[in-house]
N, CA, C and O of each residue as an XYZ file, in Angstrom:
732
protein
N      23.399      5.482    -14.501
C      22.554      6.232    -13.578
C      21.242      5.474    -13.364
O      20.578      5.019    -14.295
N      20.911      5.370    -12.050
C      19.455      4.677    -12.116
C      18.290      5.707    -12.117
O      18.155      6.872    -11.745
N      17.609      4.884    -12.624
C      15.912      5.534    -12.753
C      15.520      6.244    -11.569
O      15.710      5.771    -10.449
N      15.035      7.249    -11.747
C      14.222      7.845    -10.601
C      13.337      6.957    -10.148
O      13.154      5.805    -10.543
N      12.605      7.755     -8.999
C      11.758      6.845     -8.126
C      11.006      8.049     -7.618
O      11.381      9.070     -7.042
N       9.266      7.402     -8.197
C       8.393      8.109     -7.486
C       8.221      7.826     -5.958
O       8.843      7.063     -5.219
N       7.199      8.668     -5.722
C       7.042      8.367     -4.129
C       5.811      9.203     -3.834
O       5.631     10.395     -3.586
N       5.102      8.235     -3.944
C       3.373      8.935     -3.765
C       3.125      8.420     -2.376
O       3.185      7.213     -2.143
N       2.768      9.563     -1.181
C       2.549      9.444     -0.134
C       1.896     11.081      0.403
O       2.626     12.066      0.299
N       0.787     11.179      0.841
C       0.148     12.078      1.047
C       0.689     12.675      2.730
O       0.143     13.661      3.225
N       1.828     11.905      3.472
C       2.080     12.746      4.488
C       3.453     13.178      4.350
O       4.445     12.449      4.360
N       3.410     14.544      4.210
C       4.552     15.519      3.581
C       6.102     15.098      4.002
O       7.143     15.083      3.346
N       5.792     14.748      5.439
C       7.287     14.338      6.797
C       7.812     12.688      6.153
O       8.957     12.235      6.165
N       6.657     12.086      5.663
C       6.860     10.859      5.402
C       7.385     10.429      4.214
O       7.938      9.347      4.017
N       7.173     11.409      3.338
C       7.267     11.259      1.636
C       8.625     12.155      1.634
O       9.397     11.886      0.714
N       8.977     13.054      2.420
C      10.102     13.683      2.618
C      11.443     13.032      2.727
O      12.489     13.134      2.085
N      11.028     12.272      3.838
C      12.285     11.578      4.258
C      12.143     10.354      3.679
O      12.996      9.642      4.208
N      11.520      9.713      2.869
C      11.884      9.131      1.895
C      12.791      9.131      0.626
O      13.627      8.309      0.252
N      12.424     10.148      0.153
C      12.968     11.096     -1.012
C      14.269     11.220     -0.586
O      15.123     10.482     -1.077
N      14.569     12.070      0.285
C      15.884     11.743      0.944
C      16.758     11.147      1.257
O      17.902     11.597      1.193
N      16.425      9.762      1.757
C      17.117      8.531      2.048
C      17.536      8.248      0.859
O      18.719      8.100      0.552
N      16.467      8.147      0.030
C      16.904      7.499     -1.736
C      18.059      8.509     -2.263
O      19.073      8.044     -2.783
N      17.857     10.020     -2.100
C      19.077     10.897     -2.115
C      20.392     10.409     -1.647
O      21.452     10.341     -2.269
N      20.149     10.123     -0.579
C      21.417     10.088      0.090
C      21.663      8.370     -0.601
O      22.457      7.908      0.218
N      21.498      7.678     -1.243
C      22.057      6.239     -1.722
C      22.093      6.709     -3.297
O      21.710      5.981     -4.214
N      22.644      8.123     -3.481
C      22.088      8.409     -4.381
C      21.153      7.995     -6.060
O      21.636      7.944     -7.192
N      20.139      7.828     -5.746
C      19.001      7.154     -5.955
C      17.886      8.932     -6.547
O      17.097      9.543     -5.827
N      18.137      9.154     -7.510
C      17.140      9.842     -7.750
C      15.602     10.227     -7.465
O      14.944      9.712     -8.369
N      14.688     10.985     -6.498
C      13.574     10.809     -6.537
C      12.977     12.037     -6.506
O      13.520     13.103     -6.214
N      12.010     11.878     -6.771
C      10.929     13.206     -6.184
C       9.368     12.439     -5.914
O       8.805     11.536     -6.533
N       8.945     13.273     -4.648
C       7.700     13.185     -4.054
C       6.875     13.738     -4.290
O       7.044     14.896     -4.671
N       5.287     13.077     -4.162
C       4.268     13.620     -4.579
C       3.492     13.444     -3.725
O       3.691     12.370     -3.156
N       2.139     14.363     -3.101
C       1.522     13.506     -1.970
C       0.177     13.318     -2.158
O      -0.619     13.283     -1.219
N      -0.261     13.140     -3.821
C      -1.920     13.360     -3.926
C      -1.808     12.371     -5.422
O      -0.987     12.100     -6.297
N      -2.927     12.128     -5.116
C      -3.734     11.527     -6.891
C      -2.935     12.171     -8.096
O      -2.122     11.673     -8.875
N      -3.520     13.626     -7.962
C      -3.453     14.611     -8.917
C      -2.616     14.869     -9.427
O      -2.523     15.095    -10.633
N      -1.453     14.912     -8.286
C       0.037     15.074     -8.426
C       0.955     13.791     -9.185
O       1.592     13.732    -10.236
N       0.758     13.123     -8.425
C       0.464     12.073     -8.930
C       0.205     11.544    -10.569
O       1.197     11.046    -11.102
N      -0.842     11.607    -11.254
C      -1.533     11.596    -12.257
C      -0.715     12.523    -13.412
O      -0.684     12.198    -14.599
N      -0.204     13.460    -12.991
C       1.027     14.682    -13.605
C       2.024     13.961    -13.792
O       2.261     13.589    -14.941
N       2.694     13.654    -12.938
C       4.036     13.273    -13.607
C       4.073     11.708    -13.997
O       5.199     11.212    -13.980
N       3.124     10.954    -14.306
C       2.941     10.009    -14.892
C       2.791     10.562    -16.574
O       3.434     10.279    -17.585
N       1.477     11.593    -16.291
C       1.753     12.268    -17.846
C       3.046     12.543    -18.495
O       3.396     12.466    -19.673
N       3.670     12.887    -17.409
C       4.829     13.641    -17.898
C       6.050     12.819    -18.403
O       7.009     12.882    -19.172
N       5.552     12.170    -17.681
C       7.549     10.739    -17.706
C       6.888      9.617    -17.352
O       7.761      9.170    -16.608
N       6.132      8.913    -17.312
C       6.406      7.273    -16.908
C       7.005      6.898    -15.713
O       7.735      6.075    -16.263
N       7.208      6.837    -14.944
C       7.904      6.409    -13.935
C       8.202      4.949    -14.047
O       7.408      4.239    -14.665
N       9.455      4.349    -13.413
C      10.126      3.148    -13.742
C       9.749      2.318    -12.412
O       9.200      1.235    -12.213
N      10.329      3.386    -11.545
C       9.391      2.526    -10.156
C       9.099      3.470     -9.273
O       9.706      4.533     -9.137
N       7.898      2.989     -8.483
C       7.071      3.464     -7.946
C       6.858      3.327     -6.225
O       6.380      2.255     -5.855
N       7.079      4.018     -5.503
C       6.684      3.745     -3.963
C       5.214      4.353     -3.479
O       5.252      5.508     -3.054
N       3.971      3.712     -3.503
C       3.128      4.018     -3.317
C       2.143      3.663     -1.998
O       2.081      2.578     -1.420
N       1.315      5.013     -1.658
C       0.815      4.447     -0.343
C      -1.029      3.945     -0.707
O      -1.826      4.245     -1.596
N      -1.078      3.160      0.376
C      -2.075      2.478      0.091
C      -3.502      3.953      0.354
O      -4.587      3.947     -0.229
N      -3.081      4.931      1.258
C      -4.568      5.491      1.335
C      -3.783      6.609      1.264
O      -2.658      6.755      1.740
N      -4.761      7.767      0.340
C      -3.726      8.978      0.222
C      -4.506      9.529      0.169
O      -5.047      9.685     -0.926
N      -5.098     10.245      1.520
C      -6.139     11.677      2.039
C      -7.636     10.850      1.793
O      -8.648     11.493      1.516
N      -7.651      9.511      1.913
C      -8.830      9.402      2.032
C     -10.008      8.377      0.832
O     -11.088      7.790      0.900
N      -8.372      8.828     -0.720
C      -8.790      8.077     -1.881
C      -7.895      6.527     -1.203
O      -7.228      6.258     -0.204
N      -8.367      5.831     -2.406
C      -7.465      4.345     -2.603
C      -5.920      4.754     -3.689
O      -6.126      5.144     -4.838
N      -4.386      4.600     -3.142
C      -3.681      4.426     -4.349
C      -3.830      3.691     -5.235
O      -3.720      4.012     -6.418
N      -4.170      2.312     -4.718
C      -4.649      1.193     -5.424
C      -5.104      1.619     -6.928
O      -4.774      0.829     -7.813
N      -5.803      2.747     -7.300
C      -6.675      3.445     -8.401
C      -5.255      3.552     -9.105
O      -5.190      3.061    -10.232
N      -4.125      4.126     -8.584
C      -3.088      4.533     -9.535
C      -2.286      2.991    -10.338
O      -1.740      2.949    -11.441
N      -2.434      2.070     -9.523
C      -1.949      1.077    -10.628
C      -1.942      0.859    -11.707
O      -0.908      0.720    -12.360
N      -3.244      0.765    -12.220
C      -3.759      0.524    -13.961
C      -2.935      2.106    -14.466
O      -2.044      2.195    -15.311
N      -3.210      2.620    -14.104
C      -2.755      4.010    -14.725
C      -1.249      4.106    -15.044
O      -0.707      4.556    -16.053
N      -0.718      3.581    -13.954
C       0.847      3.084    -13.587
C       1.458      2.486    -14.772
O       2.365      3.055    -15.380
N       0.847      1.036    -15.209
C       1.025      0.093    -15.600
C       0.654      0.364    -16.946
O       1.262     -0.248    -17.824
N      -0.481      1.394    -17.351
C      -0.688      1.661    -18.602
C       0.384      2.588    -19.467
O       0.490      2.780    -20.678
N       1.120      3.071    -18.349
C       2.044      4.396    -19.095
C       3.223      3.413    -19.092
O       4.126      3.739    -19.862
N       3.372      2.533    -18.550
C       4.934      2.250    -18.444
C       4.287      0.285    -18.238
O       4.137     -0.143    -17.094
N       4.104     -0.288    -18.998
C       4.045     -2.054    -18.767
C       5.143     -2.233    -17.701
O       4.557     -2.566    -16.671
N       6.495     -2.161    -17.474
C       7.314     -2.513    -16.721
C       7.446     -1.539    -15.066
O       8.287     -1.393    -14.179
N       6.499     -1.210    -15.277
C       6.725      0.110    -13.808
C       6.674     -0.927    -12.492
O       5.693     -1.634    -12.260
N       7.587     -0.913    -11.869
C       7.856     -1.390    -10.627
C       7.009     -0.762     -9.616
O       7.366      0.356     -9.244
N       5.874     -1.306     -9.063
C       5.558     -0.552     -7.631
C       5.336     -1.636     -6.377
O       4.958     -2.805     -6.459
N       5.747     -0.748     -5.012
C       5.291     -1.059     -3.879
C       4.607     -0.557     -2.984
O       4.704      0.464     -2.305
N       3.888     -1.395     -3.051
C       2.768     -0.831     -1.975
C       2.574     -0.434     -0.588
O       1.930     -1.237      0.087
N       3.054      0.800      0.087
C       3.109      0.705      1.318
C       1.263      1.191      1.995
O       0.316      1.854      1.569
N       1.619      0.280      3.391
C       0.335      1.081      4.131
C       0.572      0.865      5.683
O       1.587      0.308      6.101
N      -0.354      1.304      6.444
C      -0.217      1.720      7.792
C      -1.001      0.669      8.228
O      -0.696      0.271      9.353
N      -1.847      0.140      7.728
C      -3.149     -0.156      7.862
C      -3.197     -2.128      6.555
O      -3.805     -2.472      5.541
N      -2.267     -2.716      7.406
C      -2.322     -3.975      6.417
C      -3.063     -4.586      6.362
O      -3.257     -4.911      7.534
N      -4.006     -5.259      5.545
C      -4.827     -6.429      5.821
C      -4.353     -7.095      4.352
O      -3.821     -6.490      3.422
N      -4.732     -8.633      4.426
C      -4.796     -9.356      3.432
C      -5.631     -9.264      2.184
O      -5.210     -9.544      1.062
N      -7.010     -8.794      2.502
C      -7.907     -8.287      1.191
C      -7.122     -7.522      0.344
O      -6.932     -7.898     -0.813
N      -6.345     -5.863      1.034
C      -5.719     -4.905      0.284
C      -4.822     -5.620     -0.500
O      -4.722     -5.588     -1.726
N      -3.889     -6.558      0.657
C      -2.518     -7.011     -0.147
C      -2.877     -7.637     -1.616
O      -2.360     -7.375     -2.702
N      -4.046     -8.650     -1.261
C      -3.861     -9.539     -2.445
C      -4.513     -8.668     -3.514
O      -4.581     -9.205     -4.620
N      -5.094     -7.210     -3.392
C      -5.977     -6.715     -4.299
C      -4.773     -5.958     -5.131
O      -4.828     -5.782     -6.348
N      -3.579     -5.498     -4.220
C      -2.148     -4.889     -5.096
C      -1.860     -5.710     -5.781
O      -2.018     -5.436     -6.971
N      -1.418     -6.827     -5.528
C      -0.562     -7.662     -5.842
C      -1.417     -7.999     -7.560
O      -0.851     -7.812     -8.637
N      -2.788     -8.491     -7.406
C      -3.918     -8.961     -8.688
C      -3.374     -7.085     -9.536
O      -2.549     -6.947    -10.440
N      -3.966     -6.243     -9.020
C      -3.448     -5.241     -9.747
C      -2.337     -4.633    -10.269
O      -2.323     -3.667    -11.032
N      -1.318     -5.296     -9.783
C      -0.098     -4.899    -10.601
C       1.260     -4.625    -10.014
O       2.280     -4.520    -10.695
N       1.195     -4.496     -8.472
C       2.258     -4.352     -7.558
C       3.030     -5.200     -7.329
O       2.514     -6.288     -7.077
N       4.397     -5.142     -7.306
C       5.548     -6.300     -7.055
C       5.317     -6.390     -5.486
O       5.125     -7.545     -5.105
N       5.298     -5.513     -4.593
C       5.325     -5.844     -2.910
C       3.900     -5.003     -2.532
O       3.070     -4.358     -3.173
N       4.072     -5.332     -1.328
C       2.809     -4.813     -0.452
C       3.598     -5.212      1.188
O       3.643     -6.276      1.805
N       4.169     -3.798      1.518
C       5.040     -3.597      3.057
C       4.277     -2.847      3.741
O       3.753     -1.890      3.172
N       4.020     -3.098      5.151
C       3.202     -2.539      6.019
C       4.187     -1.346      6.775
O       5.355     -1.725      6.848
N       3.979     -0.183      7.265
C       4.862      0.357      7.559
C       4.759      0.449      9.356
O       3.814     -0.146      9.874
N       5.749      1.202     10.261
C       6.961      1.477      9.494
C       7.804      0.491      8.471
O       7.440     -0.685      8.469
N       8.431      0.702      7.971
C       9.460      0.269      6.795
C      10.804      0.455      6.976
O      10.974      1.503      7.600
N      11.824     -0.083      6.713
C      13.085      0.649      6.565
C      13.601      0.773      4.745
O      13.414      0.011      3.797
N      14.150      1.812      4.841
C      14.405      2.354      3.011
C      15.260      0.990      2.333
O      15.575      1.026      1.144
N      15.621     -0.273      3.244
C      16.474     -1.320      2.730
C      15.453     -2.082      1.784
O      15.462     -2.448      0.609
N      14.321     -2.166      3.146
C      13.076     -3.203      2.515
C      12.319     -2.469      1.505
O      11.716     -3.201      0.720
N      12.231     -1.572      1.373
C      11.521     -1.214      0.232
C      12.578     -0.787     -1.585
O      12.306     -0.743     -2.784
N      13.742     -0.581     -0.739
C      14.761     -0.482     -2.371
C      14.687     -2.288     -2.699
O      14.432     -2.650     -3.848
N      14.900     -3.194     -1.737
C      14.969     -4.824     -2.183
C      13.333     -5.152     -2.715
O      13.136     -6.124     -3.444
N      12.281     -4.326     -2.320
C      11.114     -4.834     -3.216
C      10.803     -4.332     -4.412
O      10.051     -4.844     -5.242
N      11.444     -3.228     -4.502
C      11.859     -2.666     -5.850
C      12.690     -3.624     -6.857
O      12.699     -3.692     -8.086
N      13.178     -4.124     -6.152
C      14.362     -4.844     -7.588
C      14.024     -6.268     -7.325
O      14.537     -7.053     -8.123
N      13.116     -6.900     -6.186
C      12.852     -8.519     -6.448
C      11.851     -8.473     -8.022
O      11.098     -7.549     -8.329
N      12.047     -9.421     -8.643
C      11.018     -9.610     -9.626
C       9.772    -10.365     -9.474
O       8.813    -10.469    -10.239
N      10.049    -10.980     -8.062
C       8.643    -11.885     -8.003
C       7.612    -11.173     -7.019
O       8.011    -10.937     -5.879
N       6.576    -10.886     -7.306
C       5.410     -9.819     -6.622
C       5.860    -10.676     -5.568
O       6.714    -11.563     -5.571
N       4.966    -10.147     -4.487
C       4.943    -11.199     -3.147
C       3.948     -9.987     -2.064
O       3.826     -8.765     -2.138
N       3.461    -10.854     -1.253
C       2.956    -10.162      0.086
C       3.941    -10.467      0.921
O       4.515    -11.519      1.203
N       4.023     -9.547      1.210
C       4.806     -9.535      2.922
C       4.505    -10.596      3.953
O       3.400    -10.917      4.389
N       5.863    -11.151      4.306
C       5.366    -12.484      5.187
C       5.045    -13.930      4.674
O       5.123    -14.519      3.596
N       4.734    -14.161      5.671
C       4.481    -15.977      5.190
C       3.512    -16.726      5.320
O       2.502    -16.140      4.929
N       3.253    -17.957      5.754
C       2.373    -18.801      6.344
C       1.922    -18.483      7.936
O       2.940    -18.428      8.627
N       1.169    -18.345      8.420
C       1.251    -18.342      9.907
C       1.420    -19.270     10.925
O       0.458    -20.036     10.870
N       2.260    -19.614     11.934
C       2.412    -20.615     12.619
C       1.077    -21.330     13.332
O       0.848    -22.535     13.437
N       0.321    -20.269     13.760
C      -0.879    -20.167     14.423
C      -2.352    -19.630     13.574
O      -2.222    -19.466     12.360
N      -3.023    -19.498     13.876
C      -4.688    -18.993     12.653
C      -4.744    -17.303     13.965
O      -4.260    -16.884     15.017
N      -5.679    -16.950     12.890
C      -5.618    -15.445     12.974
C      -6.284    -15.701     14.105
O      -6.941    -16.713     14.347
N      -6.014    -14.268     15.172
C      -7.024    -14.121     16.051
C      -8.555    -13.852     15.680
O      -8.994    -14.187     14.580
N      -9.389    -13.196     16.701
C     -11.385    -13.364     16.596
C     -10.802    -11.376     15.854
O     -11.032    -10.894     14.745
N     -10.254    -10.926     16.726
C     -10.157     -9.282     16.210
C      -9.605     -9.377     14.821
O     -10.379     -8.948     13.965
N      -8.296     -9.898     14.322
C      -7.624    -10.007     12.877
C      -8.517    -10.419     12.203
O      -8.728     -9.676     11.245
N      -9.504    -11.738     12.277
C     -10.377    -12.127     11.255
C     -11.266    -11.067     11.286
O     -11.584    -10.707     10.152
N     -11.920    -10.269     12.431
C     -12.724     -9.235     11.876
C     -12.141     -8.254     11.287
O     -12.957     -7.951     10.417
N     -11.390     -7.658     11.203
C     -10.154     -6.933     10.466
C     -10.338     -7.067      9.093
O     -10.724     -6.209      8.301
N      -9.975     -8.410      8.853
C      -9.409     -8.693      7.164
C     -11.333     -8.764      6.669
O     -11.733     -8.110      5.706
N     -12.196     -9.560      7.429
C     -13.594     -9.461      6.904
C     -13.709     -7.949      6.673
O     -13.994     -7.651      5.513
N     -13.513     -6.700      7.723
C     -14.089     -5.536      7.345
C     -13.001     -5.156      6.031
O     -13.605     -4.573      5.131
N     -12.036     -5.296      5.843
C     -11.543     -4.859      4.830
C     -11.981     -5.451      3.394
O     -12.167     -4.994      2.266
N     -12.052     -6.778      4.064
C     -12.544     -7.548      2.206
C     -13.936     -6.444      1.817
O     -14.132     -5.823      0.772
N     -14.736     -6.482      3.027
C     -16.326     -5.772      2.167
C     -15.871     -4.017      2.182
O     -16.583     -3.292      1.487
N     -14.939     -3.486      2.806
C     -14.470     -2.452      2.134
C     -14.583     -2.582      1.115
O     -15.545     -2.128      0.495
N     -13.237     -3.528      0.371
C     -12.818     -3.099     -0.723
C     -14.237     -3.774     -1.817
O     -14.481     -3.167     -2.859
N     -14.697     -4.469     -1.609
C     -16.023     -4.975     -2.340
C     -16.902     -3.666     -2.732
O     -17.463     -3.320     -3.772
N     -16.786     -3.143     -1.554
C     -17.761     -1.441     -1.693
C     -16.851     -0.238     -2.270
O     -17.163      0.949     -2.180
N     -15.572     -0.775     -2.930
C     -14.934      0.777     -3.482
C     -14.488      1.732     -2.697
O     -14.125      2.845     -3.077
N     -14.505      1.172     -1.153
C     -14.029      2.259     -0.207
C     -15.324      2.983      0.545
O     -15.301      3.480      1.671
N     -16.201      2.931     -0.154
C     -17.771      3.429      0.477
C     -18.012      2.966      1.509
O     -18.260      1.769      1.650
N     -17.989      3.974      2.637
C     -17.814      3.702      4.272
C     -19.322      2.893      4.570
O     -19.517      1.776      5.049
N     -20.415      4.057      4.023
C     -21.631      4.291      4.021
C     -22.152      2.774      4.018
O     -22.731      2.136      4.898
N     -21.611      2.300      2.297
C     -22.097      0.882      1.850
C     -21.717     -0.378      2.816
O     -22.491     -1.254      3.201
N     -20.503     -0.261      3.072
C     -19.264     -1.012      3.856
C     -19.985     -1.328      5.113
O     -19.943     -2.462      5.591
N     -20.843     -0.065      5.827
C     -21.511     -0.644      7.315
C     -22.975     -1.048      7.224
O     -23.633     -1.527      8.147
N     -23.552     -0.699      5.539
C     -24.827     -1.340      5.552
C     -24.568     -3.093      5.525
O     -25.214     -3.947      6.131
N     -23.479     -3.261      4.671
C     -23.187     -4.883      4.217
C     -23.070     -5.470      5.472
O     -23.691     -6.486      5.786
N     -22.213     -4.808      6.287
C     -21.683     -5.095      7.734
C     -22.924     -5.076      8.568
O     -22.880     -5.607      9.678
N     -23.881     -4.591      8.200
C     -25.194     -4.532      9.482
C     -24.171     -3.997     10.598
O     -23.724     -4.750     11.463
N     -23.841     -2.660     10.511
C     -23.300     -2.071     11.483
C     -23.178     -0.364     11.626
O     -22.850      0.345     10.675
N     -23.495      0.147     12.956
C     -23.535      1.377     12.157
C     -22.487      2.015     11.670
O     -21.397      1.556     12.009
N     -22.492      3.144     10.819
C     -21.606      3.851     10.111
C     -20.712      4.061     11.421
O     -19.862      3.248     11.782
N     -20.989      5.162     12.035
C     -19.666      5.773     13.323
C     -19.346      4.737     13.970
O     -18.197      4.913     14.376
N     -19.943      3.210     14.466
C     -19.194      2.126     14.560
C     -18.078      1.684     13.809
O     -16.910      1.577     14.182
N     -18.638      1.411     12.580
C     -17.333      0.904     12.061
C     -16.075      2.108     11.080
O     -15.143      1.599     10.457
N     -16.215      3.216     11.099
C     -15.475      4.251     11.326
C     -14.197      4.076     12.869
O     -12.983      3.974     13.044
N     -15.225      4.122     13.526
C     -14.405      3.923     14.733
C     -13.211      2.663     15.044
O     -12.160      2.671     15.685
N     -14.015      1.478     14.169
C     -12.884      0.495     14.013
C     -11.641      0.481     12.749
O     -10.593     -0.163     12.799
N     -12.147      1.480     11.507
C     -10.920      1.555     11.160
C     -10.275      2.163     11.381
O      -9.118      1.862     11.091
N     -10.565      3.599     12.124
C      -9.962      4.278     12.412
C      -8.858      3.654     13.417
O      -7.910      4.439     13.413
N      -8.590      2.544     14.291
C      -7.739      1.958     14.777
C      -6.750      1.007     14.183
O      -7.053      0.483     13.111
N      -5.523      0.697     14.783
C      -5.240      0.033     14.159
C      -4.584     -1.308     14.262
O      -4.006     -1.851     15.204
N      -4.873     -1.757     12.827
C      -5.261     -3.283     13.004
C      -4.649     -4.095     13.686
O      -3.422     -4.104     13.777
N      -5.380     -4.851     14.234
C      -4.656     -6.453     15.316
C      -3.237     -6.656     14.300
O      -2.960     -6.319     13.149
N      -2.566     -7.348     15.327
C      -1.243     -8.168     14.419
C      -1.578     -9.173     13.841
O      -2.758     -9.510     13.938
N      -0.914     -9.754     13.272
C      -0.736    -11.182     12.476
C      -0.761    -11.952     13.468
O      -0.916    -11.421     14.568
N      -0.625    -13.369     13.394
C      -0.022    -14.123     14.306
C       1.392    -14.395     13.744
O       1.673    -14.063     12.592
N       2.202    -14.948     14.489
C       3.815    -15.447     14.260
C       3.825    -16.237     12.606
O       3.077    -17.053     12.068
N       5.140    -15.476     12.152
C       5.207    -16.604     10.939
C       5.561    -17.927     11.550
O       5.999    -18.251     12.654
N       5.142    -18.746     10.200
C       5.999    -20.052     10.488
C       7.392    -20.069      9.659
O       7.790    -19.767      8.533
N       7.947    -20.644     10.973
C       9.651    -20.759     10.878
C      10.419    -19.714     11.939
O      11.631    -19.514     12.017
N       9.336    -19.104     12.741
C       9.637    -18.471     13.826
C      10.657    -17.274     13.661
O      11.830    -17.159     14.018
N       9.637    -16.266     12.871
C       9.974    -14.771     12.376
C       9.679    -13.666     13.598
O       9.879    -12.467     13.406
């Protein structure tokens, strides 16, 4: 029988039909959609592997790693988010995550980042250099995450105002450019 599988995702439709899919391959899981919840059944059982979202109501999941990793050394997680940039990825990956998948997702790519053993970010080299919008992107995210998520701090560093740069994350982010090897 395989290990259950958490599934920390704070939007109910999303964490649902997750849970489900893994049902139906029958794949044991149950969903959680908060910290708190979260934080419980880690007490409770350890979890073996983990499907986690990168922003859940507003906190960082990112916070649940160490916690992850402290109950269980071998806990498998992946990192999903809506909202990819390279700062986040490489900040999962240093913290403890085997993948980091931008969503949508399909339930294939995320059961195969579950069972690769080698962490990895999503993607490759780029054929081309980031666009002027992507580099501002991954800059506002690096001094995000420098500031702990502190919007407040994030647009003083930025010399920008707060409801400005609200307004830019609230969108979402430029693409990549093309991998190389023509993905």
């Amino acid at each position: 029988m395989r290990t259950a599988i958490l599934v920390v995702d704070d939007d109910d439709i999303f964490n649902g039909v997750l849970v489900r899919a893994f049902a139906r391959r029958d794949i044991p899981a149950r969903g959680v959609t908060s910290l708190e919840e979260a934080r419980a059944v880690i007490s409770e059982a350890a979890p073996e592997r983990v499907v986690l979202d990168l922003n859940l109501a507003g906190a960082s999941g990112l916070t649940l790693i160490p916690e992850l990793l402290a109950a269980r050394q071998d806990c498998r997680i992946v990192v999903l988010t809506g909202y990819a940039s390279i700062a986040t990825a490489v900040e999962a990956i240093k913290l403890g995550a085997m993948q980091y998948l931008a969503k949508p997702v399909e339930i294939d790519a995320i059961l195969a980042a579950l069972e690769d053993a080698t962490p990895e970010i999503e993607g490759a080299i780029a054929a081309e250099p980031m666009s002027v919008s992507r580099l501002e992107w991954e800059h506002i995210q690096r001094i995000l995450q420098a500031n702990e998520g502190n919007i407040s701090a994030t647009a003083r560093a930025l010399q920008m105002h707060r409801r400005t740069l609200q307004r830019k994350l609230g969108k979402r982010p430029p693409p990549f450019p093309p991998l190389a090897g023509g993905s």
